[in-house]
N, CA, C and O of each residue as an XYZ file, in Angstrom:
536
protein
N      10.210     -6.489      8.030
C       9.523     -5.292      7.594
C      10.383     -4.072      7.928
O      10.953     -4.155      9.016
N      10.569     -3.103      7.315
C      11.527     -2.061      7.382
C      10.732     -0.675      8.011
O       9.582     -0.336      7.733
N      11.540     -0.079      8.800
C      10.849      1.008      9.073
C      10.481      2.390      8.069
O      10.938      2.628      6.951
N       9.665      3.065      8.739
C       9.110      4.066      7.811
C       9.986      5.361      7.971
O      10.387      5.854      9.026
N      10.217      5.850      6.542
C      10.981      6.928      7.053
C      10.646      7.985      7.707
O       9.454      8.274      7.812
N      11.670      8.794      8.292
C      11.106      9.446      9.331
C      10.297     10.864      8.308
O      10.566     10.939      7.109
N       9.465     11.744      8.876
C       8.328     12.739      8.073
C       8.990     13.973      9.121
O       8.954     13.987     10.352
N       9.570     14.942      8.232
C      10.401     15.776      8.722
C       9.589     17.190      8.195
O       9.947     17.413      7.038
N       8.668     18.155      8.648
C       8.007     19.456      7.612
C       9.124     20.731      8.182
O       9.254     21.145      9.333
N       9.748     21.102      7.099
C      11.001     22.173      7.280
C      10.187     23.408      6.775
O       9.729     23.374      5.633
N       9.985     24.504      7.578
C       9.318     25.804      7.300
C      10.066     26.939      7.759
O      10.965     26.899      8.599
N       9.562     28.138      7.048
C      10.057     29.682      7.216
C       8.792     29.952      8.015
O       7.829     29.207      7.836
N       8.722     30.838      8.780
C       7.634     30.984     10.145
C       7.735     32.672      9.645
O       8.798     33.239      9.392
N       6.532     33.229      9.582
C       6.438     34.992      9.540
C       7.422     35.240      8.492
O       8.001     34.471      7.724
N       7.465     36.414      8.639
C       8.024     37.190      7.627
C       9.397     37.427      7.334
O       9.961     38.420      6.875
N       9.953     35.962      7.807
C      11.427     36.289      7.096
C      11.521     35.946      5.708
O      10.667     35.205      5.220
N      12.360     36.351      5.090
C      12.396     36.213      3.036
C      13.709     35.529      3.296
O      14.020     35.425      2.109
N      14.925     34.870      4.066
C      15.860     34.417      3.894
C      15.482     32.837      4.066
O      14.861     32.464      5.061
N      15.864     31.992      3.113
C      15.537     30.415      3.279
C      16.628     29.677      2.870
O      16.439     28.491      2.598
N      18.141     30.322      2.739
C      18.980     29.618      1.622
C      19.118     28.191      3.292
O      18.961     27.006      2.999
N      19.419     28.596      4.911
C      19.798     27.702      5.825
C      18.916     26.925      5.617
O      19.461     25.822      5.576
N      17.470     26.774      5.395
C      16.493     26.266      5.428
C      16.397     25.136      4.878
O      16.206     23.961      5.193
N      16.631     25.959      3.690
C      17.110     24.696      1.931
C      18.311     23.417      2.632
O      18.128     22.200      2.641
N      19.321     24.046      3.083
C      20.135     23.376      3.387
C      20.167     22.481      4.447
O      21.135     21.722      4.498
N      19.179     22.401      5.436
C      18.649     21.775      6.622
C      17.831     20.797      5.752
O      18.430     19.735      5.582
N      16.744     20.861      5.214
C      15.896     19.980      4.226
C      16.532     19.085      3.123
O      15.809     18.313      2.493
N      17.873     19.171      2.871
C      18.380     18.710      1.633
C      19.173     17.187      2.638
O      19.181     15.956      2.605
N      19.761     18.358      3.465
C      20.292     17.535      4.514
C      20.233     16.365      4.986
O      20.963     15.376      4.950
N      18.819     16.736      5.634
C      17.716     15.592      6.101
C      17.246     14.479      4.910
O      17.172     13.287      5.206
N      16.954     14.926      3.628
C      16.681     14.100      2.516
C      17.852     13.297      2.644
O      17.665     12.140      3.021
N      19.161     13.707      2.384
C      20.095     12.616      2.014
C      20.157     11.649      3.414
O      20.549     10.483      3.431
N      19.761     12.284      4.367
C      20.059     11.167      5.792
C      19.007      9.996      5.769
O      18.891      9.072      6.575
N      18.062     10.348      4.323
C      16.952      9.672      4.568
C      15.825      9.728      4.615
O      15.102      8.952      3.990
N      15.195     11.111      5.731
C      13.882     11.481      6.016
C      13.213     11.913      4.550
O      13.702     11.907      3.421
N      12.150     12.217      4.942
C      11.157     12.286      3.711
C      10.660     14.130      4.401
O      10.378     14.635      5.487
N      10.799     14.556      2.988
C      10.864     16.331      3.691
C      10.066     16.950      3.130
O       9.938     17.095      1.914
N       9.366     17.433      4.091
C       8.014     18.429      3.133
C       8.455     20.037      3.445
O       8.220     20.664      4.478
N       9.018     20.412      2.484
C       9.555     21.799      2.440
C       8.401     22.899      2.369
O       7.941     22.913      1.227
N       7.701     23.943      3.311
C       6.822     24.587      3.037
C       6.845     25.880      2.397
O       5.817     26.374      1.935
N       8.628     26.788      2.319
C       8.681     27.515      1.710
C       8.922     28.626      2.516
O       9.506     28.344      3.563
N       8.624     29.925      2.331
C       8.429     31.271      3.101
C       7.282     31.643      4.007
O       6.158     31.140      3.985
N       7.706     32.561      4.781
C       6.268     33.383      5.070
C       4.837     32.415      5.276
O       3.717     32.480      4.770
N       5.490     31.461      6.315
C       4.535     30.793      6.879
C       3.897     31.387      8.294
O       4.564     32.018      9.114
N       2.104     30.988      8.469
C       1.859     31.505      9.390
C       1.813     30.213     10.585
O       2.042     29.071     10.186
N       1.561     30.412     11.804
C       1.809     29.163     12.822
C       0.480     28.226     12.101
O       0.909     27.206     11.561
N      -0.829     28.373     12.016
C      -1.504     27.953     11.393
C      -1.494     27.037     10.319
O      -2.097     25.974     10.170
N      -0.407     27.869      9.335
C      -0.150     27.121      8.140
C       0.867     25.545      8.061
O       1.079     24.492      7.460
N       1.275     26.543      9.348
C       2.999     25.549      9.417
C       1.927     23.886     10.356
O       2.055     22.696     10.068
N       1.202     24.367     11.193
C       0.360     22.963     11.924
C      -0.621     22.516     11.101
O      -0.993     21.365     11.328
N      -1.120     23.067     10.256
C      -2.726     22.386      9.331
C      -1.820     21.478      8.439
O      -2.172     20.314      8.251
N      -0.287     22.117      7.695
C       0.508     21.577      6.832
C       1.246     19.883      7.605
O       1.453     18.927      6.857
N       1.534     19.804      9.079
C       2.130     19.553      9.729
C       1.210     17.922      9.837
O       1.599     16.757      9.753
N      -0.189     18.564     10.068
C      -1.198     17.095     10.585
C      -1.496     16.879      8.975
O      -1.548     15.675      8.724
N      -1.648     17.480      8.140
C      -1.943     16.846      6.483
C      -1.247     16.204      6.346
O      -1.632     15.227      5.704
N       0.013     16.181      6.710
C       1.071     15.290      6.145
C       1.698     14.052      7.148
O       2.534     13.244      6.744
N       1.283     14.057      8.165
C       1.264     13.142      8.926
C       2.488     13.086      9.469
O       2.682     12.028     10.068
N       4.085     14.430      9.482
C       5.184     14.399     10.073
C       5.039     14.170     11.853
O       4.126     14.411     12.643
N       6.256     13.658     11.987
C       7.185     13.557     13.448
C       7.513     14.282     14.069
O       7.508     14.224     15.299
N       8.171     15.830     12.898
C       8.878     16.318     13.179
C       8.776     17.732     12.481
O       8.610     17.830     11.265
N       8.884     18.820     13.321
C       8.507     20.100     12.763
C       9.591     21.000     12.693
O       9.619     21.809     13.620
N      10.778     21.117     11.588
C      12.357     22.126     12.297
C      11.535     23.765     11.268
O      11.255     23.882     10.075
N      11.447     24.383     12.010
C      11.658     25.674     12.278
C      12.685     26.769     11.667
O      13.795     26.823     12.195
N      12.430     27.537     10.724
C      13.869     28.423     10.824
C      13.532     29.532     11.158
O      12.573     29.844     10.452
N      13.877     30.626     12.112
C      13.576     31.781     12.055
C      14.574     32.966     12.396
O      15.175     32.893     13.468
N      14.806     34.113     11.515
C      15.877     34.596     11.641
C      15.470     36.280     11.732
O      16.330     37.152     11.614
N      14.386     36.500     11.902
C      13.352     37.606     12.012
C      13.489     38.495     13.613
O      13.444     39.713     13.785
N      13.633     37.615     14.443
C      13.627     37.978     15.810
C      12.012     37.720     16.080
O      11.540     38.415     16.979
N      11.606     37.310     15.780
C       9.928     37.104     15.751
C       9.666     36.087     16.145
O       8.602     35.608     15.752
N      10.696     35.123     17.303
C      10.414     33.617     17.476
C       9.559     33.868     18.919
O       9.005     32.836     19.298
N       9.357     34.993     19.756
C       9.031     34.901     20.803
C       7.390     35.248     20.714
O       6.597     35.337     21.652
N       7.212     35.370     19.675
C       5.570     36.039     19.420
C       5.134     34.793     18.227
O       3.922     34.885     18.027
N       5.561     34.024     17.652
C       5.555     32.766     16.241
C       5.501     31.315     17.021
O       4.689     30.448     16.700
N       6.481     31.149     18.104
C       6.659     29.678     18.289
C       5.454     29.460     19.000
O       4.706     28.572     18.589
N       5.083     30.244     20.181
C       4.156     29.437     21.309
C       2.954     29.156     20.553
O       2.455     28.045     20.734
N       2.252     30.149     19.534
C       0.959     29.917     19.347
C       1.210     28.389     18.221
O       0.284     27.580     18.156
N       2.400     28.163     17.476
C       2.690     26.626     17.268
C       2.313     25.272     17.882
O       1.691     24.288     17.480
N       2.895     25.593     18.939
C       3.192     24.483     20.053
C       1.366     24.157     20.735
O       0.760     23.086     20.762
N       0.838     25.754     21.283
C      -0.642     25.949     21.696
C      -1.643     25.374     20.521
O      -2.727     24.980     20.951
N      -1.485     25.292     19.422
C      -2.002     25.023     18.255
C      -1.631     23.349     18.219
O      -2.673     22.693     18.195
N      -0.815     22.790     18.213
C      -0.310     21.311     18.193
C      -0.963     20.921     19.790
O      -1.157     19.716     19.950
N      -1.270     21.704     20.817
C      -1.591     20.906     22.370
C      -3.202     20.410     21.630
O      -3.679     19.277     21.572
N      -3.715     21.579     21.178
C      -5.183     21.763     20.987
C      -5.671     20.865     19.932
O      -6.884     20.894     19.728
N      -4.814     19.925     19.092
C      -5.445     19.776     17.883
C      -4.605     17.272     18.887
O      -4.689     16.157     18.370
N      -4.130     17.635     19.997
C      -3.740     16.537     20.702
C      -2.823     16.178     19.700
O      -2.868     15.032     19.252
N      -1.955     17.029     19.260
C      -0.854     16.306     18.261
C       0.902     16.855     19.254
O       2.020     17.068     18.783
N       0.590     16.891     20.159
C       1.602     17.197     21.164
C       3.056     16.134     20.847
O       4.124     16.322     21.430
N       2.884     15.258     20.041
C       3.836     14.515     20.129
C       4.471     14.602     18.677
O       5.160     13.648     18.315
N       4.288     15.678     17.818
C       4.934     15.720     17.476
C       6.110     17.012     17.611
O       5.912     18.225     17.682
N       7.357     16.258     17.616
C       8.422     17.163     18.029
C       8.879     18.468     17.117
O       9.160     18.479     15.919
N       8.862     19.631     18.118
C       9.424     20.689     17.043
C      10.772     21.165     17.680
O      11.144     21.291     18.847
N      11.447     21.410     16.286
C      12.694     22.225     16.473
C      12.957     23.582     15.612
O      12.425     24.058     14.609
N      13.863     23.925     16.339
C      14.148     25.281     15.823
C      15.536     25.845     15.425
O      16.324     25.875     16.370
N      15.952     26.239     14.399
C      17.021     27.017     13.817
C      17.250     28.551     13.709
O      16.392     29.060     12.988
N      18.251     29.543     14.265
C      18.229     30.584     13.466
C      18.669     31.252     14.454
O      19.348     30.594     15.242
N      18.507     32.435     14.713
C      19.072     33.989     15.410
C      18.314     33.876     16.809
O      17.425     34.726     16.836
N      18.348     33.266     17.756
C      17.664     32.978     18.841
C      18.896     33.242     19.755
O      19.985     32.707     19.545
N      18.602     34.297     21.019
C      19.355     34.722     21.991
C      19.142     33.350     23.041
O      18.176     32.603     23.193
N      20.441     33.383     23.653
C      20.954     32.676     24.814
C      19.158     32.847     25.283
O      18.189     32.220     24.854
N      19.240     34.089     26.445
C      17.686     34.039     26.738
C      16.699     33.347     26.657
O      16.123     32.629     27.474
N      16.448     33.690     25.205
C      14.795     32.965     25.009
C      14.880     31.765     24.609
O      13.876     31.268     24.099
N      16.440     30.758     24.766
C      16.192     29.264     24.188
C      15.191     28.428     25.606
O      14.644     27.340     25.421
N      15.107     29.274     27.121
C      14.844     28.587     27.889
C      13.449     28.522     27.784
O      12.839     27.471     27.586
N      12.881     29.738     27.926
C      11.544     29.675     27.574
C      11.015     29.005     26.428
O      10.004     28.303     26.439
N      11.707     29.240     25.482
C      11.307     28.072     24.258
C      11.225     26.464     24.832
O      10.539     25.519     24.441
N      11.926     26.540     25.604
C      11.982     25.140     26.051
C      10.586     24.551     26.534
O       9.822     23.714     26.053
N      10.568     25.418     27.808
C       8.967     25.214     28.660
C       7.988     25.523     27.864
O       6.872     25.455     28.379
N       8.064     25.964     26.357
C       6.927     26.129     25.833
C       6.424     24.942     25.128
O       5.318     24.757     24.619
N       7.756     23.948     25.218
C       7.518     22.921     24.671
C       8.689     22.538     23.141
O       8.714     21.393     22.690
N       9.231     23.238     22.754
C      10.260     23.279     21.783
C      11.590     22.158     22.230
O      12.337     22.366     23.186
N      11.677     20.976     21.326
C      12.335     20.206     22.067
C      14.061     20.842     22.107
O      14.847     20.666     23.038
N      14.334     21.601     20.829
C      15.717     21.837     20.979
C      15.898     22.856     19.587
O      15.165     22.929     18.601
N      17.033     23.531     19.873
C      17.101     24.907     19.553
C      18.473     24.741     19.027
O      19.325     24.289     19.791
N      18.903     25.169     17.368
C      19.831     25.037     16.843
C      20.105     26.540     16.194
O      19.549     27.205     15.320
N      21.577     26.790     17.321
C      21.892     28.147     17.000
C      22.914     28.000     15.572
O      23.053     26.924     14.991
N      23.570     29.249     15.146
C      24.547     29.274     14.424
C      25.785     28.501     14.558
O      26.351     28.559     15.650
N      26.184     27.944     13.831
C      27.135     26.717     14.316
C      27.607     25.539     14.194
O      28.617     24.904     13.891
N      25.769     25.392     14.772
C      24.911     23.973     14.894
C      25.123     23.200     13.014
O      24.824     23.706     11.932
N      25.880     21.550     13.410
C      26.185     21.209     12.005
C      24.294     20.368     11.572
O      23.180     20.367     12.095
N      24.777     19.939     10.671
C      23.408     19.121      9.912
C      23.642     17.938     10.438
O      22.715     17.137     10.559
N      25.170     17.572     10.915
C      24.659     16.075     11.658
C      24.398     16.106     12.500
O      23.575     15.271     12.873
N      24.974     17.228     13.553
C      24.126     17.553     14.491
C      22.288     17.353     14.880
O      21.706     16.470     15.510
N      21.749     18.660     14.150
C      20.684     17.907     13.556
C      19.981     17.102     13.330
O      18.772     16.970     13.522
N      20.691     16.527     12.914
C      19.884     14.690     12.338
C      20.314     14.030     13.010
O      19.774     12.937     12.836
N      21.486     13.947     14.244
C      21.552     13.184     15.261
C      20.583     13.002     16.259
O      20.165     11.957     16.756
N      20.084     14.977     16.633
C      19.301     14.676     17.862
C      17.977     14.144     17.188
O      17.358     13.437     17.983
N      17.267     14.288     15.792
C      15.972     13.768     15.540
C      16.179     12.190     15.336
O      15.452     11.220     15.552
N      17.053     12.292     14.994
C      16.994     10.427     15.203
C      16.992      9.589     16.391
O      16.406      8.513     16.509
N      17.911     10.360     17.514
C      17.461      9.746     18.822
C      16.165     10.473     19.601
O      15.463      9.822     20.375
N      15.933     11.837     19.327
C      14.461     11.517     20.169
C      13.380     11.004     19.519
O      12.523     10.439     20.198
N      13.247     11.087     18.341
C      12.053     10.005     17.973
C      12.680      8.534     17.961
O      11.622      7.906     17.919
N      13.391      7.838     17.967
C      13.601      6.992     18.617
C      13.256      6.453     20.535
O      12.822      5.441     21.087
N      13.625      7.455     20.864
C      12.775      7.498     22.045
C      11.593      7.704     22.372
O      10.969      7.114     23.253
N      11.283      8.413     21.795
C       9.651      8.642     21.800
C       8.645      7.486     20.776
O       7.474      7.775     20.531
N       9.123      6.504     20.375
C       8.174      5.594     20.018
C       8.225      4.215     20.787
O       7.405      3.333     20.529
């Protein structure tokens, strides 16, 4: 019996209008395999978790390039404790200072992909922590 592919939901969080990295993180992930539910722009944390448990993903990557990740991510993560879907893993892409990757951390954000950061990168670390985590 073959495994299931992995359920990857790639979103724009608040009010950024830039998605071309986004596109390219999601296309990414398609060819590695995963199955990608692209949500688009101008998502609210709400939208991005109601979208997240409808679809039954693993895995939640994040882009945000707004500066708006320190007021967007936690109520995510607080929203995923509350609904007991804690296990599924989120990540994050985009304009995020040295600083706030730590606190992102303890908020629960498994890992934080600055400028740089390649797509196999990427799809390396989601393949080994959900591998670990099942």
């Amino acid at each position: 019996m073959s495994e299931q592919p992995l359920r990857v939901l790639v979103g724009k969080i608040g009010l950024d209008g830039h998605d071309r990295g986004a596109k390219v993180i999601a296309q990414a992930l398609r060819d590695a395999g995963m199955e990608v539910i692209y949500t688009g722009l101008r998502q609210t944390p709400e939208q991005i978790v109601e979208t997240a448990l409808q679809e039954d993903v693993q895995v939640i990557g994040l882009s945000i390039l707004s500066g708006a990740h320190m007021q967007l991510l936690p109520p995510v993560l607080e929203m995923l404790r509350e609904q007991e879907s804690h296990d599924i893993m989120v990540i994050v892409g985009g304009i995020i200072p040295r600083e706030d990757i730590t606190y992102l951390k303890e908020q629960g954000v498994s890992e934080v992909f600055t400028p740089g950061s390649t797509t196999e990168d990427i799809i390396e670390f989601i393949r080994q922590k959900v591998k670990q985590n099942r």
